[in-house]
C-alpha positions as a Markdown table, in Angstrom:
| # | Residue | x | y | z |
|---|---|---|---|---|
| 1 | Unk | 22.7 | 8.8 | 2.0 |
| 2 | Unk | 24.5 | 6.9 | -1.0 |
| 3 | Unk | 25.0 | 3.2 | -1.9 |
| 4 | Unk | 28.5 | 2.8 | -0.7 |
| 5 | Unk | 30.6 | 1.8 | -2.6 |
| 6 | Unk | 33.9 | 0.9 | -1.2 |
| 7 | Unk | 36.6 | -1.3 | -3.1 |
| 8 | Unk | 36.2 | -4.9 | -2.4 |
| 9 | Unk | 32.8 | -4.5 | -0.3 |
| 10 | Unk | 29.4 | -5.1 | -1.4 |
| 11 | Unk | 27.5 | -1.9 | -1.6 |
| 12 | Unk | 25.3 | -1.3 | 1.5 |
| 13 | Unk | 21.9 | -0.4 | -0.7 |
| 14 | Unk | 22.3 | -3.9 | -2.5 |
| 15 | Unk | 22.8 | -5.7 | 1.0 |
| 16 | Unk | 19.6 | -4.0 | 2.4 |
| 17 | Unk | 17.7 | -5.2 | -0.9 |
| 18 | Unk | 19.0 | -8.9 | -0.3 |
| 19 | Unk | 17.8 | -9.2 | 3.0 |
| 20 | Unk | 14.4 | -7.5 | 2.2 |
| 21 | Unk | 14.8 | -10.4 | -0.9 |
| 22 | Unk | 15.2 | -12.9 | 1.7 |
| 23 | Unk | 12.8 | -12.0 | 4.0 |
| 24 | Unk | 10.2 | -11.6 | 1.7 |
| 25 | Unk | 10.8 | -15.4 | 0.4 |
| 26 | Unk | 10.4 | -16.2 | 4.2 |
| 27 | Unk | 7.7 | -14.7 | 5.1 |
| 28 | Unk | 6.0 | -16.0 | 1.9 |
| 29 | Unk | 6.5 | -19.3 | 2.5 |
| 30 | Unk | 5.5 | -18.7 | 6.2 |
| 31 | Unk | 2.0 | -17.1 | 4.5 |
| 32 | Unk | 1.5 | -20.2 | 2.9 |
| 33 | Unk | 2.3 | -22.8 | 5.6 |
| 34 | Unk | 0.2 | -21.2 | 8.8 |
| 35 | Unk | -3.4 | -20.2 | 9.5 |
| 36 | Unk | -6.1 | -22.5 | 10.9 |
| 37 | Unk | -5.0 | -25.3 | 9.0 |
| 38 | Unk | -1.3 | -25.7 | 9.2 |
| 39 | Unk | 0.7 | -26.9 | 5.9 |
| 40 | Unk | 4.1 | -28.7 | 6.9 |
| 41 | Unk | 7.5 | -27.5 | 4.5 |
| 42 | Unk | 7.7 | -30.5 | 2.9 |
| 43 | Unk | 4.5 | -30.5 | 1.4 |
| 44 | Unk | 4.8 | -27.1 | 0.4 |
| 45 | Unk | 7.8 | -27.6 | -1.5 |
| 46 | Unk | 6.1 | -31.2 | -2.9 |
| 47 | Unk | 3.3 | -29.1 | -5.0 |
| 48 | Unk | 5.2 | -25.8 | -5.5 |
| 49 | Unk | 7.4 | -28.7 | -7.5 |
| 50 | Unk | 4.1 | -30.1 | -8.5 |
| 51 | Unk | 4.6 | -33.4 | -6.6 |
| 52 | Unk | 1.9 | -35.3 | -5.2 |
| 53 | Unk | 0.4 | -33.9 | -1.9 |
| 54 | Unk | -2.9 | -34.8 | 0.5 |
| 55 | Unk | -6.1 | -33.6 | -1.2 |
| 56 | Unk | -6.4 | -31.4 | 2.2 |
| 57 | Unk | -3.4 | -29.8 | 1.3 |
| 58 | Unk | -3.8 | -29.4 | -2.0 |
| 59 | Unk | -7.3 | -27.6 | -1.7 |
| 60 | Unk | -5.9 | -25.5 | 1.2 |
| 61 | Unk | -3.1 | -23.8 | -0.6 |
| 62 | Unk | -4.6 | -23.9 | -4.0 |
| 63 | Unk | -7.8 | -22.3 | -2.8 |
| 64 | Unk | -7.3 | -20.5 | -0.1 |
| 65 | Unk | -3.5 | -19.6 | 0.6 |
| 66 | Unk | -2.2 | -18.9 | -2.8 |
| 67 | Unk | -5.1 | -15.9 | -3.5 |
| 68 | Unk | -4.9 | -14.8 | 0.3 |
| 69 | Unk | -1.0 | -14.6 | -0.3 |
| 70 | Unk | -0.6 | -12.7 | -3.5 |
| 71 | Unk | -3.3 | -10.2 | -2.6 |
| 72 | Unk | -1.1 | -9.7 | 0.3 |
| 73 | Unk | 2.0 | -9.6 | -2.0 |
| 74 | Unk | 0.2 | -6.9 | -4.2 |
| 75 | Unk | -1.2 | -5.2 | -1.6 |
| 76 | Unk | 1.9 | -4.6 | 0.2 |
| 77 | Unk | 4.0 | -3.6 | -2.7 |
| 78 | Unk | 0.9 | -1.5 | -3.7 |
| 79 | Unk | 0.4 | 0.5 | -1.0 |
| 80 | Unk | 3.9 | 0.8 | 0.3 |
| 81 | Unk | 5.3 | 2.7 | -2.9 |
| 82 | Unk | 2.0 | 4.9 | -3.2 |
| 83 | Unk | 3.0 | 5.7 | 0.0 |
| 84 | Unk | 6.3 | 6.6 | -1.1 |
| 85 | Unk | 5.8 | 8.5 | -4.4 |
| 86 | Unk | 2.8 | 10.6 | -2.1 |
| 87 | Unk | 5.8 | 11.9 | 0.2 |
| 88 | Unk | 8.7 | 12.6 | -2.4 |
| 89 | Unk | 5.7 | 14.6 | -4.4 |
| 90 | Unk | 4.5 | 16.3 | -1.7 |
| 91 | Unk | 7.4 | 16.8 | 0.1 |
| 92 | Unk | 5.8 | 15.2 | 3.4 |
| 93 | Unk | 6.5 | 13.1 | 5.5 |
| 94 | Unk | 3.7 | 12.5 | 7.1 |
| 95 | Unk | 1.8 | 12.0 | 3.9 |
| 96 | Unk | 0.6 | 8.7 | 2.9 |
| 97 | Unk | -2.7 | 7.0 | 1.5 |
| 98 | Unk | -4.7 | 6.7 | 4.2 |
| 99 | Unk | -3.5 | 9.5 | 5.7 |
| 100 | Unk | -4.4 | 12.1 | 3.6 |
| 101 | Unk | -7.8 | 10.3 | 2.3 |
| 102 | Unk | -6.7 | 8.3 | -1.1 |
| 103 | Unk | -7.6 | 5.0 | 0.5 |
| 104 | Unk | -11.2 | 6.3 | 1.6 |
| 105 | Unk | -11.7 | 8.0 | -1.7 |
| 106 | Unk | -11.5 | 5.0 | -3.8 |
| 107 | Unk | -13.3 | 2.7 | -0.7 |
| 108 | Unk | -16.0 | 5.4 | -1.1 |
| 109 | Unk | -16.4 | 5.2 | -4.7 |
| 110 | Unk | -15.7 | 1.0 | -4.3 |
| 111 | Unk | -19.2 | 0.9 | -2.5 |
| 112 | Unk | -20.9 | 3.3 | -4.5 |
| 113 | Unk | -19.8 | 0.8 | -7.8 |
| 114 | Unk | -20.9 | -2.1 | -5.8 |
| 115 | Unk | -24.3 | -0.8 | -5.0 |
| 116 | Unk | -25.4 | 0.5 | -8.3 |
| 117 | Unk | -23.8 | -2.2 | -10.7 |
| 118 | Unk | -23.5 | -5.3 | -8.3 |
| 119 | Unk | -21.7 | -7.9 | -9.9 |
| 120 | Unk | -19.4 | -5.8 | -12.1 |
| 121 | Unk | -16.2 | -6.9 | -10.5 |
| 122 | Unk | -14.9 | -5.2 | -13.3 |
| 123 | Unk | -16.0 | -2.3 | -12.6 |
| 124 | Unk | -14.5 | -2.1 | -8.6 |
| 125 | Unk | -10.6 | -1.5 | -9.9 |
| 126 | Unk | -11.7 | 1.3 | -11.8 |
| 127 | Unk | -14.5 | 3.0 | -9.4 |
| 128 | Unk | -11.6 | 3.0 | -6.8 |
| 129 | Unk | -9.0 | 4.2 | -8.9 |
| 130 | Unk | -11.3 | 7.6 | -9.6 |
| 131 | Unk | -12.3 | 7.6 | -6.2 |
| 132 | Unk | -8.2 | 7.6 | -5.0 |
| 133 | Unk | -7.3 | 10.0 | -7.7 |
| 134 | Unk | -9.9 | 12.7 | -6.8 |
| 135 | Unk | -8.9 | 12.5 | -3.4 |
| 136 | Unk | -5.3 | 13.0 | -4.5 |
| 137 | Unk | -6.0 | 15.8 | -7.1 |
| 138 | Unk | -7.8 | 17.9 | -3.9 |
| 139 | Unk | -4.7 | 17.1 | -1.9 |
| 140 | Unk | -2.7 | 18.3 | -4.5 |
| 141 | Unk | -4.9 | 21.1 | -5.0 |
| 142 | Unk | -4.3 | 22.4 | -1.6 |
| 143 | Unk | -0.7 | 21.4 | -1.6 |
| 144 | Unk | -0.3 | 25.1 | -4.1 |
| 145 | Unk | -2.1 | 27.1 | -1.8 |
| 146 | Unk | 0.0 | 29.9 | -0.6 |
| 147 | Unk | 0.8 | 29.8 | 3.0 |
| 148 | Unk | -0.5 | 25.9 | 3.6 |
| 149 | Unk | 1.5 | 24.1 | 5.5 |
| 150 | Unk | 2.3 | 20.6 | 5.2 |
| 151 | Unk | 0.8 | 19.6 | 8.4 |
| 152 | Unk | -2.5 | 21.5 | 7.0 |
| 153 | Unk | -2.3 | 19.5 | 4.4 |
| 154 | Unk | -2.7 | 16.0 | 6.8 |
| 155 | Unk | -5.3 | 17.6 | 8.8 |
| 156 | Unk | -7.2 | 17.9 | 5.4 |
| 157 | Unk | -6.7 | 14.7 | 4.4 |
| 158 | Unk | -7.7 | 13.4 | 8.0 |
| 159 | Unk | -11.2 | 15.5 | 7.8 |
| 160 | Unk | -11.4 | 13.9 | 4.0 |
| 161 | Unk | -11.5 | 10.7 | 5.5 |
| 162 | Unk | -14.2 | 11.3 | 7.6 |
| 163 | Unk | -16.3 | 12.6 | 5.2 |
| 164 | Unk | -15.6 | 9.6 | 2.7 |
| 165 | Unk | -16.1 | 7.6 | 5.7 |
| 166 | Unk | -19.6 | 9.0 | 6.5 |
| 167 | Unk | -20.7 | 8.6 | 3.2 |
| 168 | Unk | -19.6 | 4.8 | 3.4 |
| 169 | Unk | -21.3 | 4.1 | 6.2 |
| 170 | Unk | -24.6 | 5.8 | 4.7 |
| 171 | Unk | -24.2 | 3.6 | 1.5 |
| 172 | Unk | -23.8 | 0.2 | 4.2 |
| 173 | Unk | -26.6 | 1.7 | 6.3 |
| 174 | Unk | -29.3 | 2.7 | 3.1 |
| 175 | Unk | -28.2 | -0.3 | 1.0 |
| 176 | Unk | -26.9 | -3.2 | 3.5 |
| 177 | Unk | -26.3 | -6.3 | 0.8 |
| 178 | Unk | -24.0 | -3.7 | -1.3 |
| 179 | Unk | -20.5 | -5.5 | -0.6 |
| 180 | Unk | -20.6 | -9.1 | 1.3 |
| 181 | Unk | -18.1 | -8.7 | 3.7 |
| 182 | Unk | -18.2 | -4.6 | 4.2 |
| 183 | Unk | -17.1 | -4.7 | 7.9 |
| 184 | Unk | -13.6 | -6.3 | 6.8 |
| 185 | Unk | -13.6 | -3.9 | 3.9 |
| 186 | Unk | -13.4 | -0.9 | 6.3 |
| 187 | Unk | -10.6 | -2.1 | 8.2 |
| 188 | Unk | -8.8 | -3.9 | 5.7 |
| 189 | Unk | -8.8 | -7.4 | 5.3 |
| 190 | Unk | -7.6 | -10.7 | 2.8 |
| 191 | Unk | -9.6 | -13.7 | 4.3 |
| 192 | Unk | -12.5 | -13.5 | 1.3 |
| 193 | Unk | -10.2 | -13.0 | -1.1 |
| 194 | Unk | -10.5 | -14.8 | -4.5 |
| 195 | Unk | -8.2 | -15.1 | -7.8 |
| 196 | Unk | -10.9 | -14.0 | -9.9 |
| 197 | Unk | -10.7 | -10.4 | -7.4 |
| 198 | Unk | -7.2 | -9.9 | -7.9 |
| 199 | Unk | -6.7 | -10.2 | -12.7 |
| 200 | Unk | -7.5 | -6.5 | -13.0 |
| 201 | Unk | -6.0 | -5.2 | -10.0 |
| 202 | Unk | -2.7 | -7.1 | -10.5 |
| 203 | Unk | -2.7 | -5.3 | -14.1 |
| 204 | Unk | -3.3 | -2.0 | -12.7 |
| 205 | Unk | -0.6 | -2.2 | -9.6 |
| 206 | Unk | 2.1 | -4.0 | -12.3 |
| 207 | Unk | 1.8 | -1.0 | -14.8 |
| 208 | Unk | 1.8 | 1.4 | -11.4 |
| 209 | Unk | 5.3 | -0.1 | -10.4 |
| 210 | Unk | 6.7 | 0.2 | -13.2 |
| 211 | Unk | 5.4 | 3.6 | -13.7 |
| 212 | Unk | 6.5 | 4.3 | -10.5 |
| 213 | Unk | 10.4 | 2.7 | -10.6 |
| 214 | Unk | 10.3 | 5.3 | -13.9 |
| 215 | Unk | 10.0 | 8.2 | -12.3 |
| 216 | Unk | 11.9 | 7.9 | -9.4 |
| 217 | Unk | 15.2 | 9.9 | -10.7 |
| 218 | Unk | 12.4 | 12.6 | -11.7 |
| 219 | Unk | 11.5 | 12.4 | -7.9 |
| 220 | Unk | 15.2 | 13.2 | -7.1 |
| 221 | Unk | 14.8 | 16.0 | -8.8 |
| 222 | Unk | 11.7 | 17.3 | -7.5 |
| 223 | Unk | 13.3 | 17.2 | -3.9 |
| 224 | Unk | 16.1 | 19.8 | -4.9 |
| 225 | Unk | 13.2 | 22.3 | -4.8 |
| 226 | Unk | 11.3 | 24.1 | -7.4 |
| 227 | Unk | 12.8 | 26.4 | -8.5 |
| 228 | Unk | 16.3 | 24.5 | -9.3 |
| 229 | Unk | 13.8 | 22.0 | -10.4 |
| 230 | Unk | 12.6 | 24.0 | -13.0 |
| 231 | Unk | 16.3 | 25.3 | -13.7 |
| 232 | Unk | 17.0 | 21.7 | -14.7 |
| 233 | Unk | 13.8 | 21.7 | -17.1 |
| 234 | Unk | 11.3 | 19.1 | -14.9 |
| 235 | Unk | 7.9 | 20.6 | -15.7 |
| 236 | Unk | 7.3 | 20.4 | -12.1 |
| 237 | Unk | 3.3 | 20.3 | -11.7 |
| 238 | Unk | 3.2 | 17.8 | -14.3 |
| 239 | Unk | 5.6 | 15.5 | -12.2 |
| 240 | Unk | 3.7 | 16.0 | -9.5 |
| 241 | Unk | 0.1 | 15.3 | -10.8 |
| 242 | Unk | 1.9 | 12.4 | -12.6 |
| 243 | Unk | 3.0 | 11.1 | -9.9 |
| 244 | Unk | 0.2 | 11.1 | -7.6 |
| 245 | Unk | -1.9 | 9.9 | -10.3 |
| 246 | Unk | 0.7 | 6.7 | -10.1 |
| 247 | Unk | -0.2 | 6.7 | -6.6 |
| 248 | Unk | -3.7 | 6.7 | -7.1 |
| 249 | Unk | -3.8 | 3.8 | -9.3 |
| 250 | Unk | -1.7 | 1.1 | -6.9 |
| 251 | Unk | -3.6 | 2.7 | -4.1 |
| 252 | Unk | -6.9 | 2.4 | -5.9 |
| 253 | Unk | -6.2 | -1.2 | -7.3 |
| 254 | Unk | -5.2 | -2.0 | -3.2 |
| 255 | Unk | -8.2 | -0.7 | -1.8 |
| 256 | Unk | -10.9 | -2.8 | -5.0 |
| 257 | Unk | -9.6 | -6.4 | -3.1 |
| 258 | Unk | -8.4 | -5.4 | 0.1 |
| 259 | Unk | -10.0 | -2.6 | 1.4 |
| 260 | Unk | -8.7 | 0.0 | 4.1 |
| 261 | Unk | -5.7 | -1.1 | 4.9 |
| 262 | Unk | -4.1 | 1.6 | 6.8 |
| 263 | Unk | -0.2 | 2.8 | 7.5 |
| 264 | Unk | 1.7 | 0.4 | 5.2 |
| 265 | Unk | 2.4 | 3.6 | 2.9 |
| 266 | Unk | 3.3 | 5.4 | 5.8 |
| 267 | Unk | 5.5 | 3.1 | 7.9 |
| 268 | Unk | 7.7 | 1.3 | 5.3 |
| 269 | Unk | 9.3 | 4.4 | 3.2 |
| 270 | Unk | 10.2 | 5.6 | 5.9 |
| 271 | Unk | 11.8 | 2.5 | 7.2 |
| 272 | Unk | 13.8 | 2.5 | 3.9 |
| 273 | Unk | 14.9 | 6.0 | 3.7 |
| 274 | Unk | 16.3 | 5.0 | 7.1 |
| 275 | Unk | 18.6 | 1.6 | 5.4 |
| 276 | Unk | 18.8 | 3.0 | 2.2 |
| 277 | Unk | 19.2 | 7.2 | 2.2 |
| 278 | Unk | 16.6 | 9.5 | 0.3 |
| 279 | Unk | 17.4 | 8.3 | -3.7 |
| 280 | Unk | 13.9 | 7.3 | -4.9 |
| 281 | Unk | 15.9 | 5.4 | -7.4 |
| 282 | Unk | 16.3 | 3.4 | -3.9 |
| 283 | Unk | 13.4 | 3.9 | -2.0 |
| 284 | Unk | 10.8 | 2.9 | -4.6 |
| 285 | Unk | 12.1 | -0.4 | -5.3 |
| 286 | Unk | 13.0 | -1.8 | -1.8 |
| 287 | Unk | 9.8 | -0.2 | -0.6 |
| 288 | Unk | 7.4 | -2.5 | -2.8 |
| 289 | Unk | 9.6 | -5.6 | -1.6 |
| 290 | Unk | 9.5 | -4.6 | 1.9 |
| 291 | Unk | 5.6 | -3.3 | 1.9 |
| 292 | Unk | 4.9 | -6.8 | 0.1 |
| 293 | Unk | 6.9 | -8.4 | 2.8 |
| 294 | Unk | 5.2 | -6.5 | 5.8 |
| 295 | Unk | 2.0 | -7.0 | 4.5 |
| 296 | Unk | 2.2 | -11.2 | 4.2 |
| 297 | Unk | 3.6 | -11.0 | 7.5 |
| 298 | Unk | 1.2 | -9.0 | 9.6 |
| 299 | Unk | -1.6 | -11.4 | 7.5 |
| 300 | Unk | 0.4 | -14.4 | 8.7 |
| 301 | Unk | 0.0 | -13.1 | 12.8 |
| 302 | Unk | -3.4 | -11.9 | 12.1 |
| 303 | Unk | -4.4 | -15.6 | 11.5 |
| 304 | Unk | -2.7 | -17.3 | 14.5 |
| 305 | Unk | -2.1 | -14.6 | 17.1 |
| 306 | Unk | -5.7 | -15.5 | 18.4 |
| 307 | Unk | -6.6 | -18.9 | 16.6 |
| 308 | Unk | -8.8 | -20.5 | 16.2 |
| 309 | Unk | -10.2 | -17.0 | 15.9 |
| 310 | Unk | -9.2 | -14.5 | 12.7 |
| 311 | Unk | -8.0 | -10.6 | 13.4 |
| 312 | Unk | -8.4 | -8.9 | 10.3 |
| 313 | Unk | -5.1 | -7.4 | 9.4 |
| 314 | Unk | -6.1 | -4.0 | 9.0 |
| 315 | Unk | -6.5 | -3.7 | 12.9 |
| 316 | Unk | -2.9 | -5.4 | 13.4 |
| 317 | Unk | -1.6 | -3.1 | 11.0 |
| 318 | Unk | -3.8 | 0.0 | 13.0 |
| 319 | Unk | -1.7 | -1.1 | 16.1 |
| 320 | Unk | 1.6 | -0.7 | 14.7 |
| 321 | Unk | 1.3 | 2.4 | 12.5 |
| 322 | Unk | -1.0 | 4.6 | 14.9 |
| 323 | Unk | 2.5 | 5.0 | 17.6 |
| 324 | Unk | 4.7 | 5.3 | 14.0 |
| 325 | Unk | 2.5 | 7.8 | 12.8 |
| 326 | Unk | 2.1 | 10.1 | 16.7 |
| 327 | Unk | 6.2 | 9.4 | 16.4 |
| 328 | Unk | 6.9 | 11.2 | 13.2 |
| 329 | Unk | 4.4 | 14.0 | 14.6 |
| 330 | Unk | 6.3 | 14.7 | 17.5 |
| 331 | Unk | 9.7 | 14.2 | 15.9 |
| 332 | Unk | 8.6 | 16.7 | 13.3 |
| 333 | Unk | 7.2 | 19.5 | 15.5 |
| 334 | Unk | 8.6 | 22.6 | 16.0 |
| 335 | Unk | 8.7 | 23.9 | 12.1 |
| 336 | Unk | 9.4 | 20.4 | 10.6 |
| 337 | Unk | 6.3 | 20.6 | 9.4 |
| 338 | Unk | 5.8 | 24.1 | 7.8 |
């Protein structure tokens, strides 16, 4: 499906992006206002001019909204275009990061960094970066197997994640003080976020989105098929490991403040392809807007759906993309998946 791009209209693809625009800036300012202390409008828009507000206020939304809302922003964006470029270089649909075992990989090796170099908060963006991109290199690894299917290729990433999973639990279990706060780690959550969590990571996913917008006509490419790939001279394996190394690294740099958030890399490209069509030069953009968007909005329910109790968003976000993900199973079957 194509931008249109009829005389005198505005093109559909540039209509989608201004809603997703708009709804981002709402739900933003929505992330900022509500949780167990509420923050009115007016005040919000007093200190985001810089205008004198309550010392309340002013300590909630410096301290605790504005980190818990741009980890949500990066996260969202992060994860949702990983998501994306794992499925246009794989060629599956049902592939995303925590799908096929990317998210536990780099949670895995996020644990291992904390519990033999506690304190090197430093070190957590890159432990979970090589933790995400092995994960993705044996994905890939099996993707060139002859006769694998692509629905092998989930079930492998699925008995990844156990594995990685095991091993996290037997790092929690043998060394217990390794990461403050490890339950909301392996479900995904924001509420201990700080800003001094999120300098490194924000480097890593803004040099992973750009990377990402790049190679997005290259991605176009890739989907004609291989061989008229390589007919058009794209080296094809090296757009592919370069690809999901991209995905690694926002995935990675998600997982180092955020933890396992699950499905956001599943659920929103696939939302896109459906307002946008199948040009990645499309689907990458709108898909960090909307994942950023998605993201600040489920952490915005998580905080008041049961107040004056906190749901992690991870287990929100486990309720909505568990049905999405059996729905793209069953609407695949029958060879879709081959």
């Amino acid at each position: 499906m194509e931008a249109q791009s009829c005389p005198g209209r505005i093109p559909r693809n540039v209509i989608v992006v201004a809603v997703t625009v708009a709804l981002l800036a709402v739900v933003t300012a929505l992330g900022f206002m509500l949780g167990a202390s509420s923050v009115s409008l007016p005040e919000l828009l007093t200190w985001l001019s810089g205008g004198p507000v309550s010392a309340t206020a002013q300590n909630i939304l410096e301290n605790v909204r504005t980190p818990r809302v741009l980890a949500a922003l990066l996260a969202g964006a992060a994860l949702a275009t990983s998501g994306a470029l794992i499925q246009a270089a794989l060629d599956n649909p049902l592939a995303s990061p925590n799908v096929i075992g990317v998210n536990s990989g780099a949670g895995l090796f996020v644990l291992l960094a904390a519990s033999l170099a506690p304190g090197a908060l430093w070190l957590t963006p890159l432990a979970a970066f090589a933790g995400a991109l092995a994960t993705a290199l044996i994905i890939f690894a099996l993707s060139l197997g002859a006769g694998i299917s692509r629905l092998t290729v989930v079930l492998a990433g699925i008995a990844i994640t156990t594995v990685f999973g095991a091993g996290m639990n037997t790092i929690l279990i043998v060394d217990p003080d390794a990461y403050v706060g490890s339950s909301t780690f392996l479900v995904g959550g924001l509420s201990g976020v700080l800003m001094r969590d999120l300098g490194w990571p924000a480097l890593y996913i803004a040099v992973g989105l750009l990377l990402a917008v790049a190679g997005a006509a290259k991605l176009n490419i890739l989907a004609l098929g291989d061989e008229a790939a390589h007919g058009l001279g794209l080296h094809v394996r090296t757009v592919r490991l370069g690809m999901l190394a991209v995905a690694a690294v926002l995935a990675g740099a998600a997982v180092s403040f955020a933890g396992l958030l699950g499905f956001v890399g599943l659920v929103i490209p696939h939302l896109m392809r459906f307002f946008v069509g199948h040009d990645n030069r499309w689907v990458v953009p709108v898909s960090a807007l909307a994942g950023a968007a998605f993201v600040v909005g489920c952490d915005g329910l998580a905080r008041v759906l049961f107040a004056p109790y906190e749901l992690p968003v991870g287990i929100l976000m486990a309720f909505i993309g568990g049905p999405f993900f059996i729905y793209l199973i069953l609407k695949n079957k029958g060879g879709g998946l081959d």
